[in-house]
N, C-alpha and C positions, 0 to 999 in steps of 0.2 A: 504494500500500500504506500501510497505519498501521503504528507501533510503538508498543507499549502496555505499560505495567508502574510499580509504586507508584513514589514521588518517589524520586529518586536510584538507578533500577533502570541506569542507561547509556545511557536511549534517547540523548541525545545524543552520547555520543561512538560508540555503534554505527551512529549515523543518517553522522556523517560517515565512518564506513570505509565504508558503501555508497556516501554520494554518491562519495566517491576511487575505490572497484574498480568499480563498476557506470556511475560519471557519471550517477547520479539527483537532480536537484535538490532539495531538502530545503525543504520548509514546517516551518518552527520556531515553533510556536504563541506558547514561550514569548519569543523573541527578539520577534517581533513585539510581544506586551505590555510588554517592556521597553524596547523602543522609545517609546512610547507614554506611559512611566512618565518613561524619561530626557527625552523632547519636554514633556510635563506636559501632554500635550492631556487634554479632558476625562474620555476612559476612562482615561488612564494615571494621572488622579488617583482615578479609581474602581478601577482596579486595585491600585494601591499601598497600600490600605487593605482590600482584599479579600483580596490574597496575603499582607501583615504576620499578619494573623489567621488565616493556613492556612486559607482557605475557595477556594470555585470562583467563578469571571467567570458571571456569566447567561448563559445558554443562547443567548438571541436576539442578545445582544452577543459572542458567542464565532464564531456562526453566521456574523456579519455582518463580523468580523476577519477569519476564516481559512477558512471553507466555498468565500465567496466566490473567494478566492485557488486553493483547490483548483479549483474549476470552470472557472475560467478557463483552467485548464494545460489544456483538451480532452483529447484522447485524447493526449495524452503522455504520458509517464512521472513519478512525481511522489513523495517519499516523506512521510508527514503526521508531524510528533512533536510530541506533547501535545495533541493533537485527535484526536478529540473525549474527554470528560472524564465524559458521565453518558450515562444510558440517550436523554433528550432529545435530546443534542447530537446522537446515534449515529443517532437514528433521523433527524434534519432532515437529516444531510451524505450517507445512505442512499438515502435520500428525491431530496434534490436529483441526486447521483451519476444514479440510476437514470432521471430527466425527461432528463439530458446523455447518454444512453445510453452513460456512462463508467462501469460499477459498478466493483469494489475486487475485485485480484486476488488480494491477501493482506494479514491481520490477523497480525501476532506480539506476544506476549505475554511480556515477559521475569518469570520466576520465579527473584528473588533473598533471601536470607532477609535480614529486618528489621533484626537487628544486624548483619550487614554494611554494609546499605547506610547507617547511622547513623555506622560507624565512616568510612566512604567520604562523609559529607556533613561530617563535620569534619577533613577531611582536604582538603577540594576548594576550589580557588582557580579562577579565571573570568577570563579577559579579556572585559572585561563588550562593548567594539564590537563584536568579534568571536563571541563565544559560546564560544571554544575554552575547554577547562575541563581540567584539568592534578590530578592525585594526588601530595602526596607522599609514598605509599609505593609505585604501579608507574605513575605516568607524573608525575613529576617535572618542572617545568620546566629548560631546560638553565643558566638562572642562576635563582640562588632570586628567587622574587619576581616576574619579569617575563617576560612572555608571549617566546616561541620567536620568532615571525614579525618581531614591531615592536619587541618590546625595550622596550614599555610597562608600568608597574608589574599587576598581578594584581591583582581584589581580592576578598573573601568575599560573597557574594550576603547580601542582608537575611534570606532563607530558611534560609540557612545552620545552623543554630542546634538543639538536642535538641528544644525546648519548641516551634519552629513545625514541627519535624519532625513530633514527636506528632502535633499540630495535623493536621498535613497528611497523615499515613498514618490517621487516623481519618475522616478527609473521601474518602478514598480507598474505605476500606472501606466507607461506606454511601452514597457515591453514585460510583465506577468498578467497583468491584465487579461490582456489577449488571448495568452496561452490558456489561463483558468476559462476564457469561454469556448475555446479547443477544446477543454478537456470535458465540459459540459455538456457535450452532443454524444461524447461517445458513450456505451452502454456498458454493462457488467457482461464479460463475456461469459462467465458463466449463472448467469441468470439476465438476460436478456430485457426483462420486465422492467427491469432497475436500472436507472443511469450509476454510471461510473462515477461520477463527483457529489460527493453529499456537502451542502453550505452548512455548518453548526455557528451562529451566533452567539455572543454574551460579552462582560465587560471585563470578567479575568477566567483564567486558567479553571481556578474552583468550579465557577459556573457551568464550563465548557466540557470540563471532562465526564459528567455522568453524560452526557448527550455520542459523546465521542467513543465512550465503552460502551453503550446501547449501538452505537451504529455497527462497532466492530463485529459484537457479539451477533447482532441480526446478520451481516456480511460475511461473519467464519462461524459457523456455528462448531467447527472444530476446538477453537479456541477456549469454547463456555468453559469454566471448571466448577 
C-alpha cells in the first residue's frame, strides 16, 4: 500500500502505528534520502540542494532509490511513505508493480488542513537515525529535547521552517496533486468494486488512524488479528 498527503500531513508517524499493529514493514522514501544526505554520496549531495529549495528528486533517480526496494519485497507485504511524488513516479512504480504481478492493494490519502499542519511542522522535532519524530503539543518527548528510545538529543529537520514549507506545499500542489487524481481513477485490482485511493480526513494523526486501521483491515482482511 502507499500513504499519501501534503508535507507534514503524518504519513510518518501513521506509517509507524501500522508497521506496530499490522507488523508491515515500512519503505521511508524520505529516510532513505536522508541517508544518503547524512553518507554525502553523490544523490544525497543532489538531494540536499533539491529539498533546501522545496522542490522534488527526479523521477528516474527517485525510481531507482525506492521503486526498486519496493519490488524487491515480492508479494509480501510492504507499506511505501513518500513515494511516489508526481504523476511520473506513479505511473513507473505502477508500471513496474504490475510486470512483478504484485499490483497495490490500497492508496490512502490523508486530508489535513494547511494551517494545521504549518503549526504541526514548527512544533516537530526528529530523531534524525531513527526517523521517530515527536510534537510538542500531543506527542511530546518524555525528556525535553531527547528522543524516548536512546536518550539522544532531537533535532529540527532543515525543512522545518514557514518559507520551505510554502516552498514545499506549492511543489505539492502542481506536481502531487495531479498524481493523487491519477491514482483516483484506478481501481482495486483485486476487488474491482472498490477504487484504489481511499481520502481519510481529520486534524491530527489521533483522529486519522482508527479511520486508516478500519480501511486496512476492510482492504486485507488477512491482516485482522
Amino acid at each position: 500500500m502507499l500513504i499519501l498527503g501534503c508535507p507534514g500531513s503524518g504519513k510518518g508517524t501513521l506509517s509507524a502505528r501500522v508497521e506496530k499493529h499490522f507488523g508491515i514493514p515500512i519503505i521511508n522514501a524520505g529516510d532513505v534520502l536522508r541517508w544518503h544526505i547524512a553518507h554525502e554520496t553523490d544523490i544525497g549531495r543532489q538531494a540536499r540542494d533539491v529539498i533546501h529549495n522545496g522542490q522534488l528528486m527526479p523521477d528516474s533517480i527517485m525510481m531507482q532509490l525506492i521503486g526498486e526496494k519496493a519490488i524487491s519485497m515480492g508479494d509480501h507485504d510492504w507499506l511505501l511513505d513518500g513515494f511516489p511524488r508526481t504523476a511520473g513516479q506513479a505511473d513507473m512504480l505502477l508500471q513496474a508493480l504490475h510486470e512483478q504481478h504484485t499490483p497495490l492493494t490500497l492508496v490512502v490519502n490523508l486530508r489535513v488542513p494547511e494551517s494545521i499542519i504549518l503549526q504541526r511542522i514548527l512544533e516537530r522535532w526528529t530523531h534524525i537515525p531513527s526517523g521517530r519524530v515527536y510534537n510538542l503539543s500531543y506527542n511530546p518527548p518524555q525528556r525535553p529535547g531527547l528522543d524516548d528510545v536512546t536518550g539522544e538529543p532531537l533535532e529540527k529537520r532543515d525543512d522545518d521552517n514557514p518559507d520551505t514549507f510554502k516552498l514545499r506545499i506549492d511543489s505539492f500542489h502542481a506536481k502531487t496533486e495531479p498524481m493523487i487524481e491519477r491514482l483516483r481513477s484506478e481501481r482495486c485490482v483485486y476487488d474491482p468494486s472498490r477504487p484504489l485511493l481511499v481520502d481519510l480526513a481529520g486534524e491530527t494523526s489521533n483522529a486519522i488512524w482508527p479511520k486508516l486501521r478500519a480501511a486496512i483491515e476492510e482492504r486485507c482482511p488477512h491482516l485482522v488479528k
